[in-house]
Residue frames as a rotation matrix with the C-alpha (Angstrom) as fourth column:
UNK 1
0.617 0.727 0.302 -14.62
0.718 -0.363 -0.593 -3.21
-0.322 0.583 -0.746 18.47
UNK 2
0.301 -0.741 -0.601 -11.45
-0.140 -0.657 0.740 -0.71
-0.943 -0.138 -0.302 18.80
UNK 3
-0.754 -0.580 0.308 -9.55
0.133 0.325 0.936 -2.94
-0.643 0.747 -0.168 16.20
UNK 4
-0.292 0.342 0.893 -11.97
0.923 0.346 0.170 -3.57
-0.251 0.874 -0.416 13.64
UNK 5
0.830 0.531 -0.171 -12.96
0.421 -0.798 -0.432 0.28
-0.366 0.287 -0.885 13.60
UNK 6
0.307 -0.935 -0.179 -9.01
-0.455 -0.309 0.835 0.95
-0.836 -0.176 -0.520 13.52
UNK 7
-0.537 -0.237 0.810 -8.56
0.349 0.812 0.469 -2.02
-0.768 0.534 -0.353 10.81
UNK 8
0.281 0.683 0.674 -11.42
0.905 0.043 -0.422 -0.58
-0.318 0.729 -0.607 8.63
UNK 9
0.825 0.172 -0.539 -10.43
0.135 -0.985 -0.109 2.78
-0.549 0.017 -0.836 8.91
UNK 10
-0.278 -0.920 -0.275 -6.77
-0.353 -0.169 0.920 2.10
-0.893 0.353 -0.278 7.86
UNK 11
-0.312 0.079 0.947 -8.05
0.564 0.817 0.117 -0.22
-0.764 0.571 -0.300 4.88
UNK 12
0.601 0.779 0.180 -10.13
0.771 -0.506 -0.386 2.73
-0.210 0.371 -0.905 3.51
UNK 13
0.681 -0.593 -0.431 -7.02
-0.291 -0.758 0.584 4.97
-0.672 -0.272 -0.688 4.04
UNK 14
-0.317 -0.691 0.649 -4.83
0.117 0.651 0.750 2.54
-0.941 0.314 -0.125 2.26
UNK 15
-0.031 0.545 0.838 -7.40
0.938 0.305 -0.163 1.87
-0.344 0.781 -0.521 -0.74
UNK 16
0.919 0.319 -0.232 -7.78
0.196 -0.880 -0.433 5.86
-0.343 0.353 -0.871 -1.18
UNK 17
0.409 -0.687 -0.600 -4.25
-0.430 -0.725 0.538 6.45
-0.805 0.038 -0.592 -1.25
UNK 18
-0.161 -0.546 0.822 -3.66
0.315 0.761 0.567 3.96
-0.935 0.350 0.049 -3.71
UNK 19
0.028 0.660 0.751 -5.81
0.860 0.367 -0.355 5.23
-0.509 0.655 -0.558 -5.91
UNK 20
0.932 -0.074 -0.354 -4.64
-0.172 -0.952 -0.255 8.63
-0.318 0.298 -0.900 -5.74
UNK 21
-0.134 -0.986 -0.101 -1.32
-0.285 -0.060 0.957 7.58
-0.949 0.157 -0.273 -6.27
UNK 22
0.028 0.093 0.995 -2.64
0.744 0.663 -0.083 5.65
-0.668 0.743 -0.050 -9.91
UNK 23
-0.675 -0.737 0.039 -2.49
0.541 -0.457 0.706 7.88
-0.502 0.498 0.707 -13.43
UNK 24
-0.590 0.657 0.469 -5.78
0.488 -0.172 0.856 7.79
0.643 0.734 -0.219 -14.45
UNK 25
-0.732 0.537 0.420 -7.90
-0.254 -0.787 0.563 10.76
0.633 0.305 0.712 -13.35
UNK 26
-0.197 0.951 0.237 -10.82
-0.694 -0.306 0.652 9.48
0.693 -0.036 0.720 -12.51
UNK 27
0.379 0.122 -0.918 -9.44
0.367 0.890 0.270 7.06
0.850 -0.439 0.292 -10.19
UNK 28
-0.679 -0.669 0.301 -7.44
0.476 -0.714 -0.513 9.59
0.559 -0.205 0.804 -8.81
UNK 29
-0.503 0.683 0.530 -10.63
-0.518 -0.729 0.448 11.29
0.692 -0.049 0.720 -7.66
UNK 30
0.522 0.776 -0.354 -12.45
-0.165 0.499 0.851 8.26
0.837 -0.386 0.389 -6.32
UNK 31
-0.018 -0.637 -0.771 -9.17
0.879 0.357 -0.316 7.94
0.476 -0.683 0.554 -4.01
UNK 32
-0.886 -0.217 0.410 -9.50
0.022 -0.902 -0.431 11.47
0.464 -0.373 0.804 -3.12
UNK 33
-0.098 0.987 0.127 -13.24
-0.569 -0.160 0.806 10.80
0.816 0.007 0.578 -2.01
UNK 34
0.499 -0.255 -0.828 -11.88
0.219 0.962 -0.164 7.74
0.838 -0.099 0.536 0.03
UNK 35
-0.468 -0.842 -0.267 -9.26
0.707 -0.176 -0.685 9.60
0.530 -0.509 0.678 1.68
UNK 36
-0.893 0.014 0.449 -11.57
-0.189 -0.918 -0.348 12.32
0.408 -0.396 0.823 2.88
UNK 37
0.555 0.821 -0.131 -14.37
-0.237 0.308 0.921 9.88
0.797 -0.480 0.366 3.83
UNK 38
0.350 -0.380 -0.856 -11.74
0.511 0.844 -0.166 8.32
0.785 -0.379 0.490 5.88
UNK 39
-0.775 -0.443 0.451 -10.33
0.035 -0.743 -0.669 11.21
0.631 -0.503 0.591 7.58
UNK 40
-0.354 0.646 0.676 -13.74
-0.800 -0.584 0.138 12.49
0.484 -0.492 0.723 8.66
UNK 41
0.808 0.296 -0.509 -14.60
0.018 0.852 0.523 8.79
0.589 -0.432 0.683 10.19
UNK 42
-0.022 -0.808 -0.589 -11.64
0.628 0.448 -0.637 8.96
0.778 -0.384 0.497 11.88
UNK 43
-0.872 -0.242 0.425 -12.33
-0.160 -0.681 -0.715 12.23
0.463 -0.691 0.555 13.68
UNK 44
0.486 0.872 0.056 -16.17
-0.546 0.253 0.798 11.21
0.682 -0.418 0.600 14.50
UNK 45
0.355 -0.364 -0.861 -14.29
0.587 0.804 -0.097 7.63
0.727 -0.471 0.499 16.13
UNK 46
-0.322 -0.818 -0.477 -11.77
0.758 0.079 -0.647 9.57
0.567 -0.570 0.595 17.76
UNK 47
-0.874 0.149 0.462 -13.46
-0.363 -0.832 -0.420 13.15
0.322 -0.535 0.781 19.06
UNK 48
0.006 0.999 -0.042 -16.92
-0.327 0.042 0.944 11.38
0.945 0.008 0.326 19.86
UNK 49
-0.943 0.149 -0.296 -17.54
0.330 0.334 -0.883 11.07
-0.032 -0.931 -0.364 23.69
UNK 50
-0.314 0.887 -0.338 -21.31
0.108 0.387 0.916 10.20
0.943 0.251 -0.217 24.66
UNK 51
-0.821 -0.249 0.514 -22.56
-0.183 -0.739 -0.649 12.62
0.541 -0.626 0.561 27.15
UNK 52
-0.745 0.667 -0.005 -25.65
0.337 0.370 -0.866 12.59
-0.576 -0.646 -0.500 29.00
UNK 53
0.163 0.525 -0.836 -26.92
0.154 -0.850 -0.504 15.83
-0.975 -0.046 -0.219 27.33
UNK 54
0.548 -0.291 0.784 -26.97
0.823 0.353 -0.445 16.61
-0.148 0.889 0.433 24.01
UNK 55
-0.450 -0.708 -0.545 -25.25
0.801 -0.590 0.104 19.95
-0.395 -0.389 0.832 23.38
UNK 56
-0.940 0.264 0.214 -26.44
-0.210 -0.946 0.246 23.62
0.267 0.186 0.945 22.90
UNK 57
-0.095 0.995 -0.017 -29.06
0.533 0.065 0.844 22.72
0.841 0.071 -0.537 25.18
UNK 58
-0.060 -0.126 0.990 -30.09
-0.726 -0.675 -0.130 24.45
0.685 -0.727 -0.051 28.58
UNK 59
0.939 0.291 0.183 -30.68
-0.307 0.471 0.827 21.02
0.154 -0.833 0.532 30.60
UNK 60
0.579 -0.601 0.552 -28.15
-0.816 -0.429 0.389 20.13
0.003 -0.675 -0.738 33.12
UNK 61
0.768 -0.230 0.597 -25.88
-0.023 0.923 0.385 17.41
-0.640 -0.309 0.704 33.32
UNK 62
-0.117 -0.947 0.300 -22.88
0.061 0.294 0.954 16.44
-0.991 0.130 0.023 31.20
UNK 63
0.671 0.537 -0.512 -22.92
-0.357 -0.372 -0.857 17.38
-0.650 0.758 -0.058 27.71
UNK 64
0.480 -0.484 0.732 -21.43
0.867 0.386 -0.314 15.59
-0.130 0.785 0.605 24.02
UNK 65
-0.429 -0.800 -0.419 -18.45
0.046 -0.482 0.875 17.80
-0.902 0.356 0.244 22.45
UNK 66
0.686 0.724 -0.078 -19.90
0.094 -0.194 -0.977 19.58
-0.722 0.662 -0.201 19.90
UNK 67
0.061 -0.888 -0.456 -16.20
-0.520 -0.419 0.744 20.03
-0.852 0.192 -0.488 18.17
UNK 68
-0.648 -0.594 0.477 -15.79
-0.074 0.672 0.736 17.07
-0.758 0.442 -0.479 16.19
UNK 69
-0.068 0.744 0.664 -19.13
0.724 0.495 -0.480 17.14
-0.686 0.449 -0.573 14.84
UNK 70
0.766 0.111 -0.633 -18.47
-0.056 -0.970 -0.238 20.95
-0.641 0.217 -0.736 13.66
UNK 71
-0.384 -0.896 0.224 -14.91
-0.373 0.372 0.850 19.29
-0.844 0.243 -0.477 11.98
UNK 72
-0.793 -0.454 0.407 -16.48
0.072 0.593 0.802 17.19
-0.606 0.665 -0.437 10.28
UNK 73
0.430 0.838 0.336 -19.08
0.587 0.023 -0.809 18.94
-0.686 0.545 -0.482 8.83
UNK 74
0.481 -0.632 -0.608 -16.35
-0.401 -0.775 0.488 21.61
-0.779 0.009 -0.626 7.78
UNK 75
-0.653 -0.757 -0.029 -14.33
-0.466 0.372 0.803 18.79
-0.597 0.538 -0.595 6.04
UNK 76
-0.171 0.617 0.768 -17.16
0.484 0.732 -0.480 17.33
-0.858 0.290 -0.424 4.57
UNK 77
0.706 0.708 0.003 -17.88
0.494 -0.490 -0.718 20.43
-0.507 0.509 -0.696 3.03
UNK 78
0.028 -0.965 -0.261 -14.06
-0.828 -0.169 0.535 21.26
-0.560 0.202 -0.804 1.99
UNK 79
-0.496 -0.493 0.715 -13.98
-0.018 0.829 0.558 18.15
-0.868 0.263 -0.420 0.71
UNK 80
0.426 0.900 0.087 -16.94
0.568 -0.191 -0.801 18.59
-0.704 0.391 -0.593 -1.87
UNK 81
0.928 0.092 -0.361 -15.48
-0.198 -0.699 -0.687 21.26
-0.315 0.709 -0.631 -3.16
UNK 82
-0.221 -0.973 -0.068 -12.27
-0.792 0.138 0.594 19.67
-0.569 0.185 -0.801 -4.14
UNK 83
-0.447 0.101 0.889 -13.77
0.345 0.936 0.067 16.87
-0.826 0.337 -0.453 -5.57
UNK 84
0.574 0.815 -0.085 -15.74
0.505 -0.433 -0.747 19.18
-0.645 0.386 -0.660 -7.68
UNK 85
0.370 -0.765 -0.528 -12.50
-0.734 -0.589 0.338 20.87
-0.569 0.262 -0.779 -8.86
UNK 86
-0.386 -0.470 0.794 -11.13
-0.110 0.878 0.466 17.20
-0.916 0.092 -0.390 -9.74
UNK 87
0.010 0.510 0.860 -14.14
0.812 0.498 -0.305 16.63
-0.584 0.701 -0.409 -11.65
UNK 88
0.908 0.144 -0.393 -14.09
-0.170 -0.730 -0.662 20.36
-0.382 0.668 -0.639 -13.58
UNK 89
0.214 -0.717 -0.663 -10.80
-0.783 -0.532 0.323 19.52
-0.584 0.449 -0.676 -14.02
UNK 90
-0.056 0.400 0.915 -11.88
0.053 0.916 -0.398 15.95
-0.997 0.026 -0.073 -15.56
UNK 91
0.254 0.497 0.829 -13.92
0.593 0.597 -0.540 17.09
-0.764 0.629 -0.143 -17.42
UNK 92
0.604 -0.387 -0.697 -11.55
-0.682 -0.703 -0.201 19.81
-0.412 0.597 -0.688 -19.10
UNK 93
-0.374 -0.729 0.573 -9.19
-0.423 0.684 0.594 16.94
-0.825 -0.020 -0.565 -19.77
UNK 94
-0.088 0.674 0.734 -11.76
0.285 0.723 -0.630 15.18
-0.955 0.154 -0.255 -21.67
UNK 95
0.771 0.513 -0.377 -13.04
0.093 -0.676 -0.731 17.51
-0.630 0.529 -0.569 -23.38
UNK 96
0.581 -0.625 -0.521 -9.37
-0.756 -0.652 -0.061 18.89
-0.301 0.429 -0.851 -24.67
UNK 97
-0.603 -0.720 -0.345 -7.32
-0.790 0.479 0.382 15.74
-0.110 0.503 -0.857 -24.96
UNK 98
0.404 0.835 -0.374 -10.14
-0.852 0.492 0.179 13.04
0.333 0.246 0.910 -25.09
UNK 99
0.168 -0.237 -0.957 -8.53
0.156 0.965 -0.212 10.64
0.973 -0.113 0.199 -22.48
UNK 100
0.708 0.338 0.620 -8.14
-0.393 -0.541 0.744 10.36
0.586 -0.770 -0.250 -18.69
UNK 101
0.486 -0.828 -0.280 -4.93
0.840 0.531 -0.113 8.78
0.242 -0.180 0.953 -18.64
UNK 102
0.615 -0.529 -0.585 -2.44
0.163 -0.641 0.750 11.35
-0.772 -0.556 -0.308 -16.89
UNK 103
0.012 -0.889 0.457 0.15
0.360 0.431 0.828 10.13
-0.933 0.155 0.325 -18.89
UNK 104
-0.100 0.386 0.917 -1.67
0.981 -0.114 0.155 11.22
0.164 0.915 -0.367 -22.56
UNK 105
0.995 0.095 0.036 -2.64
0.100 -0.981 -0.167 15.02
0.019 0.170 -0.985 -21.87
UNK 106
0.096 -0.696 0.712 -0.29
0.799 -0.373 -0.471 16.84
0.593 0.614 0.521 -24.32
UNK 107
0.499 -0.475 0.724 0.16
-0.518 -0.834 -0.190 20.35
0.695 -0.280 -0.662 -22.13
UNK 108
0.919 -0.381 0.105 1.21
0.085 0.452 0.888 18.47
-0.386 -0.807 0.447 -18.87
UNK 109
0.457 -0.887 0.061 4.50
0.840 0.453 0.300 17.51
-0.294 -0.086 0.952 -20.16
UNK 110
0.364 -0.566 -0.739 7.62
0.256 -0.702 0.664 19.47
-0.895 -0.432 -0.110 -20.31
């Protein structure tokens, strides 16, 4: 089960980074959504240990690590707001050069 969580996770990692790596905007974005779903699956996988207890309770016994779950609500919510930025900066693109091709928006270049 190790591998195929390891195997999926990289695949998703891969597929995001491609996509950021591509000219057009809005693909750019969907790879940036990818890459930061992946991360946060990776810390759940890797910080998650299955206590008796759940945590911030008073009953006794071994308790789950509340860390990772505090990570990745953190990055979840970091992420969001970057992706939001992407997309304001989308849809300024749009708007100003009417295309979502990197390669077309007239200030970019030198």
């Amino acid at each position: 089960m190790e591998l195929v969580i390891a195997l999926t996770l990289g695949l998703i990692f891969g597929v995001g980074v491609h996509q950021m790596l591509r000219r057009n905007v809005i693909r750019s974005a969907m790879g940036l959504v990818l890459v930061s779903n992946a991360v946060n699956l990776f810390l759940i996988h890797c910080g998650a240990y299955r206590g008796i207890t759940p945590p911030y309770t008073t009953i006794e016994g071994q308790s789950s690590d509340p860390l990772p779950q505090a990570l990745v609500l953190t990055a979840i919510v970091i992420g969001m707001g970057g992706f939001s930025f992407v997309l304001a900066m989308l849809y300024v693109f749009a708007l100003r050069d009417r295309t979502g091709d990197m390669a077309n928006v007239s200030q970019l270049k030198h």
